[in-house]
C-alpha positions as CSV (number, residue, x, y, z in Angstrom):
1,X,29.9,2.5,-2.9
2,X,31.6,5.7,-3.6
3,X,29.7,9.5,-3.1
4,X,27.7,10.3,-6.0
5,X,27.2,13.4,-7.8
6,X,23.6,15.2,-8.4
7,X,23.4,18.2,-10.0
8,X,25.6,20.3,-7.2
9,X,25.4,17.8,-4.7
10,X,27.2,15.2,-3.5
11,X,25.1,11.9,-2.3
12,X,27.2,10.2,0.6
13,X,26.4,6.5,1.3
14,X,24.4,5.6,4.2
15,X,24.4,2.2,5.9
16,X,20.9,1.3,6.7
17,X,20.3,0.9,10.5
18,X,16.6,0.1,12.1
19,X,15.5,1.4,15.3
20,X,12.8,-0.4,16.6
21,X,10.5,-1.1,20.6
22,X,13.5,-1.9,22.5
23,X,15.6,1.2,21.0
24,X,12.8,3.9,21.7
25,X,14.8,4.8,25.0
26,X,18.3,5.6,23.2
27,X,17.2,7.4,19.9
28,X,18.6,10.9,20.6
29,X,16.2,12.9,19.1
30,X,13.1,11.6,21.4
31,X,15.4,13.4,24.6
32,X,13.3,16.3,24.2
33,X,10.2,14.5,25.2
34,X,9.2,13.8,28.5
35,X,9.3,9.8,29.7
36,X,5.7,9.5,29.8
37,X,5.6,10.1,26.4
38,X,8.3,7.9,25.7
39,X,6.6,5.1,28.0
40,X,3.1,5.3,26.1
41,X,5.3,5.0,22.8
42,X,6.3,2.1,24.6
43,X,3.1,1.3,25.4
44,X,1.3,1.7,22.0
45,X,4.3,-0.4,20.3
46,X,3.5,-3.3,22.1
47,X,0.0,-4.0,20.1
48,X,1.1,-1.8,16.8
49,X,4.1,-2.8,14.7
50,X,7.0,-0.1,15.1
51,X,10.2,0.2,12.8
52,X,12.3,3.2,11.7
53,X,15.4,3.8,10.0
54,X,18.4,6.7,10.8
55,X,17.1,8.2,7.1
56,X,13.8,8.8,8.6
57,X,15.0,10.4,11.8
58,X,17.5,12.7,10.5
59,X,16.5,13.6,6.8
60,X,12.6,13.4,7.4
61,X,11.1,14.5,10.6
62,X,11.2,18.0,11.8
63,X,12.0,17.5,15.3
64,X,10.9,21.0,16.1
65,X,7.8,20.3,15.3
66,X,7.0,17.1,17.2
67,X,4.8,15.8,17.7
68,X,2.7,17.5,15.4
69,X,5.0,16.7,12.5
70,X,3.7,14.5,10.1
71,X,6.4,12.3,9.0
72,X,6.7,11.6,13.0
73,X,2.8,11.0,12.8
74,X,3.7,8.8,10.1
75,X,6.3,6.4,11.4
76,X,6.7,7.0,15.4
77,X,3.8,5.3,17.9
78,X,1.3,7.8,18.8
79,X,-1.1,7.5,22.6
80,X,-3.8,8.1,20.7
81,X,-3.7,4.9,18.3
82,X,-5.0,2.6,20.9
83,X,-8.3,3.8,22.1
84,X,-8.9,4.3,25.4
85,X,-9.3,1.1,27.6
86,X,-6.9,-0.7,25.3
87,X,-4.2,1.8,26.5
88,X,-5.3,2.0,30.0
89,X,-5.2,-2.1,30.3
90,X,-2.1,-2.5,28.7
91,X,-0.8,0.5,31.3
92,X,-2.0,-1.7,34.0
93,X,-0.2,-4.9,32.8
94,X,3.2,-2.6,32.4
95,X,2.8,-1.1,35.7
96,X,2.1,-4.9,37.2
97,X,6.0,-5.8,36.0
98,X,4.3,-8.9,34.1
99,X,6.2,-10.9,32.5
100,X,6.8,-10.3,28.2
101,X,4.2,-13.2,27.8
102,X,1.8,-11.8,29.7
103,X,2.1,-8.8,27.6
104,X,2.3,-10.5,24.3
105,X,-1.3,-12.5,25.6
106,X,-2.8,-8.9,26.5
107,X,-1.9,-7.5,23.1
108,X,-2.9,-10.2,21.3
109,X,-6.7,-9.7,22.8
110,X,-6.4,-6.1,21.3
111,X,-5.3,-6.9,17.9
112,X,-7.6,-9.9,17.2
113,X,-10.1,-6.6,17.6
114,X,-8.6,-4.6,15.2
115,X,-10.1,-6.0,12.0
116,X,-6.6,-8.1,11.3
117,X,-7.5,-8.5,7.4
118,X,-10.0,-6.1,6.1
119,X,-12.1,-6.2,3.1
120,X,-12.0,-10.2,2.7
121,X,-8.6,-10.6,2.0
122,X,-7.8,-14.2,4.6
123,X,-11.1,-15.5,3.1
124,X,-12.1,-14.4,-0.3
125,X,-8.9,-13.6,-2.0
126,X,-6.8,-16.4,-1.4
127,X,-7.2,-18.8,-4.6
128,X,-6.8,-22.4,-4.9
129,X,-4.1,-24.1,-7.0
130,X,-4.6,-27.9,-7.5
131,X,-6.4,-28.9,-5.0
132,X,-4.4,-26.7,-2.3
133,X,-5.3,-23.1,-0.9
134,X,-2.2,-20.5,-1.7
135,X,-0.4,-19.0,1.0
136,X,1.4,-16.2,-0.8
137,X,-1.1,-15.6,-3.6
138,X,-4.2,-13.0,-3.2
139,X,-6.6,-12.8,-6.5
140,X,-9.3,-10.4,-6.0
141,X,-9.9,-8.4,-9.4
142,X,-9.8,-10.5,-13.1
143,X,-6.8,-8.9,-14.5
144,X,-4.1,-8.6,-11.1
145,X,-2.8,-11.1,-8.9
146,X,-1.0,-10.1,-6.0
147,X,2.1,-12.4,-4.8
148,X,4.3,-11.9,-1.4
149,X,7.8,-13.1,-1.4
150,X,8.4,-14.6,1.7
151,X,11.9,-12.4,2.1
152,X,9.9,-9.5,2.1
153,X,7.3,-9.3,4.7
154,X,9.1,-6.6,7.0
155,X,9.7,-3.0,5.2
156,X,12.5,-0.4,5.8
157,X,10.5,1.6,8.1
158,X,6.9,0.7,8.9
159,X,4.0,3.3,8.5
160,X,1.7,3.4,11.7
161,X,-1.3,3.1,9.5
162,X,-0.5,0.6,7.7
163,X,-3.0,-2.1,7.3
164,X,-0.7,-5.1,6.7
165,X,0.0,-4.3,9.7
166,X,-0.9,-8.1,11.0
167,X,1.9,-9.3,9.2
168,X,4.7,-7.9,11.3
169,X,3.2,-8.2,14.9
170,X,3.8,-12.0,14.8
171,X,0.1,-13.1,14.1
172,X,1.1,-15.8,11.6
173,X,-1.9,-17.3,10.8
174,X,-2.8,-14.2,9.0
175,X,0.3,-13.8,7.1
176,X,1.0,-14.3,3.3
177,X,4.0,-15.5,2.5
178,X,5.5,-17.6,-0.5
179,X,9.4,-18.8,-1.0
180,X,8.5,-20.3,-4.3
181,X,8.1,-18.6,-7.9
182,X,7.2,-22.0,-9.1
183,X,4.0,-22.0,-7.3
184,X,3.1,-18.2,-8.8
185,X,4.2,-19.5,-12.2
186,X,2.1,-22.4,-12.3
187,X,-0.9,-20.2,-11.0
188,X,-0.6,-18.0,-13.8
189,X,-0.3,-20.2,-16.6
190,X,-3.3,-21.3,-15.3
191,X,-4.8,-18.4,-15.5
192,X,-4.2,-16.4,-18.8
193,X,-6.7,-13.6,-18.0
194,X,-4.3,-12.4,-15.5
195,X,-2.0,-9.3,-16.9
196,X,-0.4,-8.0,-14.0
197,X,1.5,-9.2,-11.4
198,X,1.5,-7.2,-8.0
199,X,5.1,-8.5,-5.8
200,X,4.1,-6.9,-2.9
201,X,4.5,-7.0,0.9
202,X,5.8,-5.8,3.6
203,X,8.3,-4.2,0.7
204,X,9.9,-6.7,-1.7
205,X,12.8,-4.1,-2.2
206,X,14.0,-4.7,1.4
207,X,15.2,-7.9,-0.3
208,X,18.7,-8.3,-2.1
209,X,18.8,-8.0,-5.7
210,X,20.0,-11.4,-5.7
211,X,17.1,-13.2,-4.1
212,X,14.4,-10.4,-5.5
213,X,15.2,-12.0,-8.8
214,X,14.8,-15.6,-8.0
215,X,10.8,-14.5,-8.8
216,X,11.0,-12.2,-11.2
217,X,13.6,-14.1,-13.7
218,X,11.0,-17.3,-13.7
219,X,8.1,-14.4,-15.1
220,X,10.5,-13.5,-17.7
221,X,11.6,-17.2,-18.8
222,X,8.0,-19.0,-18.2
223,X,5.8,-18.9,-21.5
224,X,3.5,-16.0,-19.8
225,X,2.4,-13.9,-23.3
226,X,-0.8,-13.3,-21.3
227,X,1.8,-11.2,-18.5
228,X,1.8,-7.6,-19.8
229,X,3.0,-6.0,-16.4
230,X,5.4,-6.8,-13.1
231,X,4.5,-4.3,-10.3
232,X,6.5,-4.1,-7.3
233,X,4.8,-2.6,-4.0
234,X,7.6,-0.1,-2.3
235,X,7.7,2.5,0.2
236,X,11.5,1.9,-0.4
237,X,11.7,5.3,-2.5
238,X,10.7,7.4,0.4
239,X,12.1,5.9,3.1
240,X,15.5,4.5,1.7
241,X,15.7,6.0,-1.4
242,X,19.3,4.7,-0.9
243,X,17.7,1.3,-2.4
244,X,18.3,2.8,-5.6
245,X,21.1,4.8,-5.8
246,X,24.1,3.9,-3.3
247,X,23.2,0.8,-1.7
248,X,25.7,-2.3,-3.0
249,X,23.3,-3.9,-5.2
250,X,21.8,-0.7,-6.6
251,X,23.4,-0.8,-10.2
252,X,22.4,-4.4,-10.2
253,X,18.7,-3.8,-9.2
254,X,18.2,-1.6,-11.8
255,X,20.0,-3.8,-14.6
256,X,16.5,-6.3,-13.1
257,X,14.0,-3.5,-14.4
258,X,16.1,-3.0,-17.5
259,X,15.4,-6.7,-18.2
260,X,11.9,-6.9,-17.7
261,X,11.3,-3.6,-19.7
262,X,13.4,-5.3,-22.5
263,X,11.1,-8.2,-22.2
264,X,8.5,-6.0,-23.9
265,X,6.5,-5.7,-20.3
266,X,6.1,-2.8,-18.1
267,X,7.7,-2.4,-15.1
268,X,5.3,-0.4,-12.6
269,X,7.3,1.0,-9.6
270,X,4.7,1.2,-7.3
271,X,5.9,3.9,-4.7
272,X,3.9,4.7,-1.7
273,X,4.9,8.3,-1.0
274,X,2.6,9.7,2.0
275,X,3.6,13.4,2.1
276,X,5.7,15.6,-0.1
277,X,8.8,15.9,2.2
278,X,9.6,12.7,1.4
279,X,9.7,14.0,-2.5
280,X,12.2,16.7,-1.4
281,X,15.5,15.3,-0.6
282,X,18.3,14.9,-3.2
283,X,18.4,11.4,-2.3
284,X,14.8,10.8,-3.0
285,X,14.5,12.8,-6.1
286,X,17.6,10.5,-7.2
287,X,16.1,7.2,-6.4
288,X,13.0,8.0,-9.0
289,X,15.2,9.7,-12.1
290,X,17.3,6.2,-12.0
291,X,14.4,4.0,-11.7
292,X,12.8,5.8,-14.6
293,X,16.0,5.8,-16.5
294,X,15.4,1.5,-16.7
295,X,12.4,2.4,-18.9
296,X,10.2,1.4,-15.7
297,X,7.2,3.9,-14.7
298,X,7.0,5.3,-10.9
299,X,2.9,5.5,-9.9
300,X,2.3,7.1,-6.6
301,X,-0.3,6.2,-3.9
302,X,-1.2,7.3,-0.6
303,X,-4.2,7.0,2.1
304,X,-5.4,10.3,2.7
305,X,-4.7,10.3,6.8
306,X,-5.6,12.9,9.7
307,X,-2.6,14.0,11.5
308,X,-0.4,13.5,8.0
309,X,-1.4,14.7,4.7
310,X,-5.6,15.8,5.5
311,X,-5.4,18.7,3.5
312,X,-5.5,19.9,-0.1
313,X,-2.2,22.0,-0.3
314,X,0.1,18.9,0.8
315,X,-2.0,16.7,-1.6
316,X,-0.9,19.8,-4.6
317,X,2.5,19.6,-3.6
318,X,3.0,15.9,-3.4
319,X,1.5,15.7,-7.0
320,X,3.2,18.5,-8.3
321,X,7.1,16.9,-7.1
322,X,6.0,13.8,-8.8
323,X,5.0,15.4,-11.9
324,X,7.7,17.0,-12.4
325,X,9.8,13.7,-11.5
326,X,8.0,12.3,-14.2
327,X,6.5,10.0,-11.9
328,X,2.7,9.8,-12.4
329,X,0.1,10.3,-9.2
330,X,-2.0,7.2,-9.5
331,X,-4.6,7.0,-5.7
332,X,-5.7,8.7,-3.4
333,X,-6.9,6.2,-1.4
334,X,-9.2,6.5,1.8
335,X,-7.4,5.3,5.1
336,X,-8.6,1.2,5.5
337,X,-11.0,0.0,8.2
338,X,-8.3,-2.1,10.5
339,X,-5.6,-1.0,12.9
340,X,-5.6,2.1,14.2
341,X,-8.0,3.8,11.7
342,X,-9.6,5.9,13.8
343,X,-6.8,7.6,14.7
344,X,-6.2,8.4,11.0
345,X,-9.5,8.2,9.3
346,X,-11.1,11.1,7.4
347,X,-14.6,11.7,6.9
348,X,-15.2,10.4,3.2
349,X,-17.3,13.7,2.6
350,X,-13.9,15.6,4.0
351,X,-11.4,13.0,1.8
352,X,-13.5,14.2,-1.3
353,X,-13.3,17.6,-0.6
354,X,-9.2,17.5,0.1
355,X,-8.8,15.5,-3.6
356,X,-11.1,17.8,-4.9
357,X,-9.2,21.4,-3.7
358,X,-5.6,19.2,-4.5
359,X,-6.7,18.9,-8.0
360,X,-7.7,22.2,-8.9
361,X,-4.2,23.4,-7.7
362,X,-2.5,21.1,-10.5
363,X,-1.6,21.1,-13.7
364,X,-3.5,18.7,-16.3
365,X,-0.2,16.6,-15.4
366,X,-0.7,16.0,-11.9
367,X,-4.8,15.3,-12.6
368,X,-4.2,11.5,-13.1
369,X,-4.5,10.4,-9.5
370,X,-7.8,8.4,-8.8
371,X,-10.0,9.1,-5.4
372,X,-10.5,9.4,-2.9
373,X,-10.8,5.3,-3.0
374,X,-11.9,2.9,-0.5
375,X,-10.3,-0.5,-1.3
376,X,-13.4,-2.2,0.2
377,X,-14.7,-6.0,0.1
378,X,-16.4,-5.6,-2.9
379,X,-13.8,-3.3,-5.1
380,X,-12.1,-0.4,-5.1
381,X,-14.8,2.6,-4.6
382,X,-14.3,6.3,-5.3
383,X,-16.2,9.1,-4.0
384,X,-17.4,10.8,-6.3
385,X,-18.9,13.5,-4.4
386,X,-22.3,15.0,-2.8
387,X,-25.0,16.0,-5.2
388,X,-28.6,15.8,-5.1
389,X,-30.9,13.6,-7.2
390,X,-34.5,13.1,-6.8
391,X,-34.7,15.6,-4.8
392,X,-32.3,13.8,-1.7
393,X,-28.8,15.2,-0.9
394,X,-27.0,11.6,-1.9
395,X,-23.7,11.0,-2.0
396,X,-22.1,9.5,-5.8
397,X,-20.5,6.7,-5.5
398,X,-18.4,4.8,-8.5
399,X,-16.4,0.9,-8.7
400,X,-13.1,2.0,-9.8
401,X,-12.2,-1.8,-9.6
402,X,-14.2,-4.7,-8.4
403,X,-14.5,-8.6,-7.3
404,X,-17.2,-8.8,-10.6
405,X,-15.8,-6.8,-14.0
406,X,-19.3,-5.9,-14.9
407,X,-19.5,-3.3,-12.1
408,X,-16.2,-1.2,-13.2
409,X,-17.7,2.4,-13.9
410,X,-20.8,1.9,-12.7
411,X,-22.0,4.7,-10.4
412,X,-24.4,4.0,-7.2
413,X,-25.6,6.6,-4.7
414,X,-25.9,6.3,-1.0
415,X,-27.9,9.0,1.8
416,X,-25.5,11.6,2.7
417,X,-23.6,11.2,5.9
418,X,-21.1,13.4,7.2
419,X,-19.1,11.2,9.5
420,X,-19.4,7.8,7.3
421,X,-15.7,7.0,6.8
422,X,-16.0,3.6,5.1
423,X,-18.5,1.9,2.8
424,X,-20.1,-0.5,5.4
425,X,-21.2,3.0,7.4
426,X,-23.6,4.4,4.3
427,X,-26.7,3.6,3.5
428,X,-28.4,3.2,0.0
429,X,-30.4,6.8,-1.1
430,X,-33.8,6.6,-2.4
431,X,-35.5,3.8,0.1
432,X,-33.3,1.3,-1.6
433,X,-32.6,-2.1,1.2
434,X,-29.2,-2.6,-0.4
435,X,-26.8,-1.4,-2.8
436,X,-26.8,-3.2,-6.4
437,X,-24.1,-5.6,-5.8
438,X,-24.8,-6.6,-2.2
439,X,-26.9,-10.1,-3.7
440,X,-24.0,-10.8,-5.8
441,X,-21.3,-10.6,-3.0
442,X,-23.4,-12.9,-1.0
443,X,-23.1,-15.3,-3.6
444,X,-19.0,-14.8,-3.7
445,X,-18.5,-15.2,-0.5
446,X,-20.1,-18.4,-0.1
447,X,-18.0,-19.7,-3.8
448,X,-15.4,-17.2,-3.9
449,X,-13.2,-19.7,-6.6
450,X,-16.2,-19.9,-8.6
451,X,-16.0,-16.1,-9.3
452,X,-12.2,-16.8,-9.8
453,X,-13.5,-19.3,-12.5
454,X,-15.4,-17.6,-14.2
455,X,-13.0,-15.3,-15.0
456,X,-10.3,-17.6,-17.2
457,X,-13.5,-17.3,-19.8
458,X,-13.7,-14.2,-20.0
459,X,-10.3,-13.1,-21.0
460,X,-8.5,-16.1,-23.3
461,X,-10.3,-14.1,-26.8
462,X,-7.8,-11.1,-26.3
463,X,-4.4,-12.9,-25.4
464,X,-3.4,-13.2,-29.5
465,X,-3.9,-9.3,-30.0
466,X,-1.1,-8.8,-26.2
467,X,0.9,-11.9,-27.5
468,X,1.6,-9.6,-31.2
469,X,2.3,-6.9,-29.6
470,X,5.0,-8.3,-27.4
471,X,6.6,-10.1,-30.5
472,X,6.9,-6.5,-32.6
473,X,8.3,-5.2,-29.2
474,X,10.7,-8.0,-29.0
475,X,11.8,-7.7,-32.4
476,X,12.0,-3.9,-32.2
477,X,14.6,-3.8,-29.4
């Protein structure tokens, strides 16, 4: 593809090139460090997925600043991320010259200890189709099912915090993965109180247009009227905004949103965009005006995560680029329980107080992001901040999303606690022995399908009122 003007710029072309382990030693930039710290990158990559692209390396980090610079914090393996005696033993095994198996065995102990699938996604939100488990479908909440295109289980560059993490280290018996829209299909016209779809991954947009529509044509042809929305996972905007502007298949990826907006659905771009320099290229700022030109909407999420983005003023910025993008800020979501979270986690006292401070630096606009949110076993929970009541300092607690509908909105308090950084570490206020919907989740977990069940009744009554509207929108265009 030619350059491409933008505003006084010219865009050049960039063929996409991932450095990964084995190239640690030769990227240029990582000269200026020492070989120690080069050998515990090494080190920590041997447990923790790494991947990067020459975008990332040139466009993104400030190499003056490593390693205290967050997009290096972000996507380049860190001593720190292994604790301790998981770092020293795996020293010992590279100092011993053992063989690549022995290595692979020693890692493996390690990551089977890293909470692999958090917040009962292996057991509770895989669903059963016929009389078979699905291996690429997740159904947690009533309304969204999440599907993962086999293609696209690896991602341009991988984030170090990232808790699919699983999924590219080679543990396959924890990965999801489907090559057939057929089974998804079939799932959902099974299931007509399901609205939105989530493709998802690793990044679906590191797949060819070509094969990226062999599952989304079958939504648009199937007799779905129950399917308002197709969501796509991506990190793809801010680390190869390329994707959408220059790449060979760019034109042709957007003419795929095009067609599901003209289908009368919404096409939700959902871009994972961690700090705000990845906003600030003309690249970047590109990718989203073309994606919103399709008629598709770009929501922005992020984990709030020490070392990156755990303050207020890069949480204002970051909204304030999207907002004016006319992409909309959607989570702020608390860094998950699994891989190398506490190297990243934030107290969710601190979390509150960072989305608190962001938001009073933004414009009505830039208020629609939700959190901080801790996408937990039981539903997504927000913190809703300390307070007192009763007389006891309590923290306020809300479902932003949850396993049972009936629980959406409803608040909950737990004891105050500083250092808590995950749900499972508070406590209930008030003497309580368990939060409200602790009986019920023991009940899920031992029938998680029946809750799945359960929900087909709940949501048939509204489909002719979305079916109308999709007829006048059909008609209309």
């Amino acid at each position: 593809m030619n350059d491409v003007l933008f505003g006084d710029r010219t865009l050049v072309p960039r063929r996409f090139k991932a450095l990964e382990r084995k190239d640690l030693s030769s990227i240029p930039q990582l000269a200026r460090l020492g070989e120690g710290e080069i050998r515990a990158m090494e080190i920590v990559a041997s447990v923790l997925p790494f991947r990067v692209n020459e975008y990332v390396t040139s466009e993104l980090i400030d190499w003056a600043r490593v390693p205290d610079d967050p997009m290096f914090q972000l996507t380049f393996p860190q001593r720190g991320m292994l604790r301790d005696d998981d770092f020293a033993m795996m020293e010992r095994v590279f100092a011993s010259g053992a063989p690549s198996e022995a290595i692979r065995a020693a890692a493996r102990a390690i990551q089977h200890r890293l909470n692999p699938h958090p917040a009962g996604q292996m057991e509770l939100n895989t669903p059963m189709l016929g009389d078979a488990r699905t291996r690429g479908i997740q159904h947690k909440y009533r309304e969204t099912v999440l599907f993962f295109p086999a293609q696209g289980q690896t991602c341009h560059a991988y984030c170090t915090y990232c808790f699919r993490w699983p999924q590219f280290v080679g543990l396959d018996d924890m990965k999801f993965a489907s090559r057939e829209a057929d089974e998804l299909v079939r799932y959902l016209a099974d299931h007509e109180e399901v609205t939105d779809v989530l493709i998802t991954g690793g990044d679906p947009l590191l797949m060819k247009t070509s094969i990226l529509r062999r599952y989304v044509e079958p939504l648009l042809a199937a007799d779905l009227p129950h399917l308002a929305s197709i969501r796509i996972g991506t990190k793809a905007p801010a680390y190869w905004p390329y994707r959408f502007v220059t790449d060979p298949d760019a034109d042709d990826l957007l003419r795929l949103f095009e067609e599901v907006t003209r289908s009368g659905r919404t096409l939700a771009l959902m871009a994972h965009y961690s700090h705000p320099r990845e906003l600030e290229t003309a690249i970047a700022q590109r990718a989203v005006q073309r994606v919103r030109s399709t008629g598709a909407v770009v929501r922005c999420q992020a984990p709030i995560l020490r070392h990156v983005n755990d303050d207020a003023i890069a949480w204002a910025e970051m909204w304030r680029l999207q907002a004016q993008l006319g992409a909309v800020p959607y989570y702020a979501f608390v860094e998950r329980d699994t891989g190398a979270s506490h190297w990243f986690e934030v107290p969710l006292v601190d979390a509150w107080r960072i989305v608190r401070d962001a938001l009073a630096r933004v414009s009505g606009l830039a208020r629609t992001a939700r959190g901080p949110s801790m996408s937990a076993t039981p539903g997504k929970v927000t913190v809703d901040g300390p307070t007192h009541v009763r007389g006891e300092r309590v923290l306020a607690l809300r479902f932003l999303q949850a396993r049972e509908p009936d629980w959406v909105g409803r608040p909950f308090f737990a004891r105050y606690d500083e250092r808590a950084t995950w749900l499972d570490q508070l406590e209930p206020a008030f003497g309580e022995a368990e939060f409200f919907f602790e009986p019920e989740m023991r009940r899920i977990r031992q029938d998680p399908d029946a809750t799945r069940s359960a929900f087909r009744t709940l949501r048939r009554r509204r489909l002719p009122v979305i079916a109308a509207a999709r007829a006048e929108s059909t008609e209309g265009s």
